[in-house]
N, C-alpha and C positions, 0 to 999 in steps of 0.2 A: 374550355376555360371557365373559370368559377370564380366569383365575385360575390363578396362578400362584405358591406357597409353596415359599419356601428357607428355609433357615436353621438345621435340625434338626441334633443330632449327640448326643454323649457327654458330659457335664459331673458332675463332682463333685458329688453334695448339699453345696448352700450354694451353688453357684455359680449362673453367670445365663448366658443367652445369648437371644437376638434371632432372632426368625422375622421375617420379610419376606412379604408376596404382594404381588404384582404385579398390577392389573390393567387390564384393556381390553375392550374393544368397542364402547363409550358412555359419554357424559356420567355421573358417578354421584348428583348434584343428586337428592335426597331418596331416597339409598340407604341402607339399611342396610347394613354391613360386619362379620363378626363373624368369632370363630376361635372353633373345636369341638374336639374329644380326643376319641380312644376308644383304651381300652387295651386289654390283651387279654384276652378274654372278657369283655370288659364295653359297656355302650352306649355310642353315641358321645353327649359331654353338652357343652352350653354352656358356653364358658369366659366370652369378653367380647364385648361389641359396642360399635363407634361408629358415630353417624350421620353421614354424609359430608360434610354440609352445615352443621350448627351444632356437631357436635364433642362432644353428650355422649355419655357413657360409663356402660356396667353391666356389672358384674363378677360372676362365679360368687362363693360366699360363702366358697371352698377356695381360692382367688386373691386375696380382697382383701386390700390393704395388699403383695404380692409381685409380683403382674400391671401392665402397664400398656400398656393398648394403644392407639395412634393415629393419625392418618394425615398422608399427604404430597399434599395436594390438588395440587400442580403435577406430582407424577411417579407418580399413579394407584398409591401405595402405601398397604397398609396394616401396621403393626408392631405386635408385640405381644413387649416387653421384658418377662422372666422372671426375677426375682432370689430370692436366698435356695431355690432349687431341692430337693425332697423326692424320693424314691424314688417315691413315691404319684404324681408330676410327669410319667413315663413314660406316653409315649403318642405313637399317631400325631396330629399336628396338624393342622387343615384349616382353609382361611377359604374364608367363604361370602359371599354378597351379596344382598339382595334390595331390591327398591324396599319403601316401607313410610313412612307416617306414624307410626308408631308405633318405639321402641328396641326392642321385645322382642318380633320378630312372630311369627306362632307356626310358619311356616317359611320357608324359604328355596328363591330359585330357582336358584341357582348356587351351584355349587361347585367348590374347588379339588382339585389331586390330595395328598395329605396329605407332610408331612415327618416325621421320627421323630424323638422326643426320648427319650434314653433316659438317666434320672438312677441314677448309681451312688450306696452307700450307702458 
């Protein structure tokens, strides 16, 4: 499995911008999909996840109601749209994937290489 995150840059607090990862290798039929952050000197922590297959969604509790992330079952994407953007929002971003019955498993086996989101004040 290959993972692949675009979509990072520079945005005003308040603004919004759109991460993409790409993936491949395999069917993703009862995967998990998820995007992670870690800022600087700090851990890298759960943002959101969706399940590939039925489409629900769980969100960090620092993201809900701003976050929304989902996916493109014909073109092996997953998004995660960023609105209303905080300084506190700076971070390198990653998505992950793992097979899993479960939305929230407690780790992943793949990963992508991160993109940087850097929210000015």
């Amino acid at each position: 499995v290959q993972l692949q995150a675009s979509g990072g840059g520079l945005v005003q607090a308040g603004g919004s911008l759109r991460l993409s990862c790409a993936a491949s290798g395999r069917p993703f039929a009862n995967y998990v999909m998820a995007w992670f952050r870690q800022a600087p000197g700090e851990e890298r922590e759960f943002v959101a996840a969706v399940a590939w297959s039925g489409g629900r969604t769980s969100y960090a509790d620092s993201v809900k109601g701003r976050f929304a992330i989902s996916r493109d079952k014909p073109n092996n994407k997953v998004y995660l749209q960023m609105n209303s953007l905080k300084p506190e929002d700076t971070a390198i971003y990653f998505c992950a994937a793992t097979w899993s019955r479960v939305l929230l498993p407690a780790s992943y086996d793949y990963w992508g290489q991160g993109t940087l989101v850097t929210v000015s004040s």
